[in-house]
C-alpha positions as CSV (number, residue, x, y, z in Angstrom):
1,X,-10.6,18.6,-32.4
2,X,-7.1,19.8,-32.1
3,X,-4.5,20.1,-34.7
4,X,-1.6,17.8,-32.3
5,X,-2.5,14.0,-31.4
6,X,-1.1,14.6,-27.9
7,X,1.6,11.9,-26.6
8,X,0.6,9.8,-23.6
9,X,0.1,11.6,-20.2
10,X,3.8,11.5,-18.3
11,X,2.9,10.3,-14.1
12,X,5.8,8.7,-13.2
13,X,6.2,10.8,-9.3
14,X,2.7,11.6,-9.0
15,X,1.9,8.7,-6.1
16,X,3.4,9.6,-2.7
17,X,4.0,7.4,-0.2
18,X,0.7,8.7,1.6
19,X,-0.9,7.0,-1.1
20,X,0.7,3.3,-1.2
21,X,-0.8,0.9,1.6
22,X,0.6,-2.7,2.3
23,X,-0.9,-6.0,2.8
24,X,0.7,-9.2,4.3
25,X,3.6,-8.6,7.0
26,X,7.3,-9.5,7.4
27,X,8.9,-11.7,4.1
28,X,5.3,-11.9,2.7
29,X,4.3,-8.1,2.7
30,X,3.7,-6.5,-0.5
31,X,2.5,-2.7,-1.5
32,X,0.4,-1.6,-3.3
33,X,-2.0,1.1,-4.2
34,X,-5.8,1.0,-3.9
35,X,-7.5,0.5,-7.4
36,X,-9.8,4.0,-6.1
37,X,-6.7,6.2,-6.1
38,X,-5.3,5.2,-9.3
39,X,-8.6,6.1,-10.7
40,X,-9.0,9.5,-8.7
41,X,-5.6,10.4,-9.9
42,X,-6.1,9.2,-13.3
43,X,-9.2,11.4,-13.4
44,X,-7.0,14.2,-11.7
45,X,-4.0,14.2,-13.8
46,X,-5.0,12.3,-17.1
47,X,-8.3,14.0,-17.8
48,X,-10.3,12.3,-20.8
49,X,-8.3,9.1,-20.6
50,X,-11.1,6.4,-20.0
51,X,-9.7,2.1,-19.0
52,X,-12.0,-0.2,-21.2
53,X,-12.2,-3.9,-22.1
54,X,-11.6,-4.7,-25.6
55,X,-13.9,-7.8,-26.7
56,X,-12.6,-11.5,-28.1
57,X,-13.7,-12.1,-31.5
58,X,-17.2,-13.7,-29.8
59,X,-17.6,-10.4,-28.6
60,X,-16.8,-11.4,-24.9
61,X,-14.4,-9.9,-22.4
62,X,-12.9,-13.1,-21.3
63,X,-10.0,-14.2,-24.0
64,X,-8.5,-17.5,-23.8
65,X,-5.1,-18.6,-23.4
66,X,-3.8,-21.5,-25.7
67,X,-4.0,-23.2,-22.1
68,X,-7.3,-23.1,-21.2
69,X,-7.3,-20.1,-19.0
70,X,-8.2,-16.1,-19.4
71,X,-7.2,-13.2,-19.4
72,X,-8.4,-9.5,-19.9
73,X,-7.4,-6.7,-22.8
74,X,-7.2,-3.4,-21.5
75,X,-6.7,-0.5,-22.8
76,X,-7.4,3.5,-22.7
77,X,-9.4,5.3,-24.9
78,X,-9.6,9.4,-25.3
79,X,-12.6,10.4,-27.0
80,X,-11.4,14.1,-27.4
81,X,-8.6,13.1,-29.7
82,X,-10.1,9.9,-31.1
83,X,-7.5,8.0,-30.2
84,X,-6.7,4.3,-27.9
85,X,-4.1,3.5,-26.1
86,X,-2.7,-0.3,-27.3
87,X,-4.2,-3.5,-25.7
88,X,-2.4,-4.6,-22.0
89,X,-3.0,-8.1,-21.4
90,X,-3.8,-9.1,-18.1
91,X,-4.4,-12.5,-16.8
92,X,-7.0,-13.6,-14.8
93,X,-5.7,-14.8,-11.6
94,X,-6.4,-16.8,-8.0
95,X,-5.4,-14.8,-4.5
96,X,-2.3,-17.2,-5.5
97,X,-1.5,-15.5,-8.6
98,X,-2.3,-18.8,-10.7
99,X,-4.0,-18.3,-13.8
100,X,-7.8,-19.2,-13.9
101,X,-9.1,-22.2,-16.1
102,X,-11.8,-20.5,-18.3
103,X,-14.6,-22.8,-16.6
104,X,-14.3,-21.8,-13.0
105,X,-13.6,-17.9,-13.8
106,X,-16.6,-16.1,-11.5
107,X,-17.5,-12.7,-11.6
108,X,-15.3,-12.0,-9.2
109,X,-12.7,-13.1,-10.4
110,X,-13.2,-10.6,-13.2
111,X,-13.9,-8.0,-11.6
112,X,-10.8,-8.1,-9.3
113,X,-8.5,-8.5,-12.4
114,X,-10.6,-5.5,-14.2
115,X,-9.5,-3.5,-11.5
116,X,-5.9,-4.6,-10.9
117,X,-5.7,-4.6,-14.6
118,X,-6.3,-1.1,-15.0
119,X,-3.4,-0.3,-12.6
120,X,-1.2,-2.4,-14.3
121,X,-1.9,-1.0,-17.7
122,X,-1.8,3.0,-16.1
123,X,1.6,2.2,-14.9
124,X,2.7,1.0,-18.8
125,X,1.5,3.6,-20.8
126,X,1.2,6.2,-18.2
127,X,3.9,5.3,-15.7
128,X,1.3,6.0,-12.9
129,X,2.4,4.0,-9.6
130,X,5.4,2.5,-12.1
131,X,7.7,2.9,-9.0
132,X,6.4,-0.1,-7.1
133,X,6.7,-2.1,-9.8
134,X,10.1,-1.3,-11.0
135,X,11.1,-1.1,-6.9
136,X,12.5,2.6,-6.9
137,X,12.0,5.2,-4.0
138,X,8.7,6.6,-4.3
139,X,8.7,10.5,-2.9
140,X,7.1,11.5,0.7
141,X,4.4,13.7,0.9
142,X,4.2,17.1,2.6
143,X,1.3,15.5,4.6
144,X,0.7,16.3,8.9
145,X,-1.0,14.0,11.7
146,X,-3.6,15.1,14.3
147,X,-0.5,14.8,16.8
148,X,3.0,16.4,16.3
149,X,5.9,14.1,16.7
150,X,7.1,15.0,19.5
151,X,3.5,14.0,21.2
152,X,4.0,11.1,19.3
153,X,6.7,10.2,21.2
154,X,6.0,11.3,24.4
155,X,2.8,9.1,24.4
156,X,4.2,5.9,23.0
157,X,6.0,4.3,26.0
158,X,2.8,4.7,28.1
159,X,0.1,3.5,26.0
160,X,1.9,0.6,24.8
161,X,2.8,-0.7,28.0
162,X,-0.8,0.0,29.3
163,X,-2.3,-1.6,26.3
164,X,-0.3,-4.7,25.9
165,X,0.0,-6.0,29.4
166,X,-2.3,-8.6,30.9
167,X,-5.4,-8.0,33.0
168,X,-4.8,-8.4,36.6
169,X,-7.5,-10.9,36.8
170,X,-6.2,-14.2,37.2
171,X,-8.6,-17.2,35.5
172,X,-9.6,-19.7,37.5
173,X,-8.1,-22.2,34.9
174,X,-4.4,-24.0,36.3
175,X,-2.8,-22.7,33.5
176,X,-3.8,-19.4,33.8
177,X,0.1,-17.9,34.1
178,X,1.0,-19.8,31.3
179,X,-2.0,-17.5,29.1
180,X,-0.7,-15.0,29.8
181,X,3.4,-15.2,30.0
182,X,2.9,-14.5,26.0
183,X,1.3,-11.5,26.1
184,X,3.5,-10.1,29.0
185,X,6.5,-10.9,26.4
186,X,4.9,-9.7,23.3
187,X,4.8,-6.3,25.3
188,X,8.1,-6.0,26.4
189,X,9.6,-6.6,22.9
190,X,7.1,-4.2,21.4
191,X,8.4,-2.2,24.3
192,X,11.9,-2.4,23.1
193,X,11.3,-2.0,19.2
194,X,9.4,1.5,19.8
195,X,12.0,2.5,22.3
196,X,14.6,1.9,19.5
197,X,12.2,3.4,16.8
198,X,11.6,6.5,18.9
199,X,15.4,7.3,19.2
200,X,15.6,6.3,15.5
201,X,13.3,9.2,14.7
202,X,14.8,11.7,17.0
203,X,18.4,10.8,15.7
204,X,17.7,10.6,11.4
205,X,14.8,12.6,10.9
206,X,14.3,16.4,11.2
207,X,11.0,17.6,13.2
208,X,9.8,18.4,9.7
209,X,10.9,15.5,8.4
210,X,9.3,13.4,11.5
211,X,5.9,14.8,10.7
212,X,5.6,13.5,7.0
213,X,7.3,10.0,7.9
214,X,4.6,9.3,10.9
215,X,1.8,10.5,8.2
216,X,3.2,8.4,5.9
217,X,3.4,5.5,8.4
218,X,0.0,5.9,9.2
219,X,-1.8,5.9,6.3
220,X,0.0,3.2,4.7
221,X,-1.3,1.1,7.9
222,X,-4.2,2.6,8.3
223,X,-3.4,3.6,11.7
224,X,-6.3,5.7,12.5
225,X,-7.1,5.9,16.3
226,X,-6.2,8.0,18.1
227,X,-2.8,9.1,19.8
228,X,0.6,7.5,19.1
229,X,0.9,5.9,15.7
230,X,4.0,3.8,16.9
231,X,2.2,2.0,19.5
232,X,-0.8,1.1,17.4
233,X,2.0,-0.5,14.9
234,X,2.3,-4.2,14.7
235,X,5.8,-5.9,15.9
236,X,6.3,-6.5,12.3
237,X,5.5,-2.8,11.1
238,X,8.1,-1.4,13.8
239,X,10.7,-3.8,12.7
240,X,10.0,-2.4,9.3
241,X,10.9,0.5,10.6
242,X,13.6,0.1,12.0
243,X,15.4,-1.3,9.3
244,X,14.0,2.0,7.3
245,X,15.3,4.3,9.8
246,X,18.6,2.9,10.2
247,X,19.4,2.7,6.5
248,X,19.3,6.9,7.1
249,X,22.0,9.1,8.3
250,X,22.2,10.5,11.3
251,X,21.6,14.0,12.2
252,X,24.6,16.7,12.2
253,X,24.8,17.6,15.9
């Protein structure tokens, strides 16, 4: 064993922006990063630390709340130096966030708090992903996409347009025109928000720059098919955006 109890493992600006996704759009999104990568880079960067449960004093996992509800202990053990990281209370909660009554807590139910739990707890003692929680910039990465940006942009006007706008097909239904007066619209504001986003990108971001914001973009969505990323981006997601790219400075001509 060593002679020096080591301190805690410092990660506060190991996540990248590659590596937080979102979920829910517009006022109700929210990010966050996959249990599976704060694990990988717990593995990576705090080799030896190990998340476990710490039993009630029934020996179960579950405690109980003076309220009737549950909640987990978590904490992180290193065998090498014999040591455990404190307990990190974590409640067991609904898709609402309202704790659980103790009778109607499933398996699930644990295991989704387990696992949220240990990313709460890695971002206490380890400041691992502490940035979304404490709302401060979290760094881009020096990631590429399969296309360069300026392919990107080249593409985006002419897949969205051909993508978005109704069949020529008419239904045999009366209302047929009416169907389809939505999606006709929906296109030509999605038309608009990439045109403004494309200009965005060519007037506040470098061509360097460009490459590791669209890979960013992309795997926060999960914007995997092929060709442009901007026209496979929701109406909500380009409005993000927007509002992103505006809050830059423009480029020095």
């Amino acid at each position: 064993m060593p002679d020096q109890t080591p301190a805690y493992p410092n990660l506060a600006g190991v996540i990248t922006l590659s590596d937080v996704k979102q979920k829910g759009t517009g006022s109700y999104a929210a990010d966050y990063i996959p249990w599976a990568k704060v694990t990988q880079l717990l593995n990576q960067h705090a080799n030896g630390w190990v998340p476990e449960l710490t039993r009630d004093n029934h020996g179960g996992f579950i405690h109980a709340a003076p309220n009737g509800t549950g909640f987990l202990c978590i904490r992180f053990t290193n065998a090498d130096y014999a040591i455990d990281t404190p307990d990190w209370p974590y409640a067991i909660t609904d898709n609402r966030n309202n704790p659980i009554p103790l009778e109607k807590i499933s398996a699930r139910d644990i295991a989704d708090s387990h696992r949220r739990g240990i990313c709460s707890a890695a971002a206490a003692f380890f400041a691992l992903g502490y940035e979304l929680w404490a709302r401060e910039e979290v760094a881009a990465s020096s990631e590429s996409v399969e296309t360069q940006p300026e392919t990107q942009l080249q593409q985006t006007t002419q897949v969205t347009i051909s993508s978005k706008l109704p069949s020529k097909r008419t239904p045999k239904a009366s209302n047929s025109a009416n169907a389809q007066a939505p999606a006709a619209d929906e296109a030509a504001i999605k038309k608009d928000l990439v045109d403004t986003c494309v200009d965005l990108i060519q007037g506040r971001l470098t061509k360097i720059d460009q490459i590791a914001w669209i890979a960013d973009k992309a795997t926060k969505w999960d914007l995997d098919a092929s060709g442009s990323k901007l026209a496979q981006m929701s109406v909500d997601q380009l409005q993000t955006c927007i509002e992103e790219l505006k809050a830059k400075p423009e480029l020095k001509q």
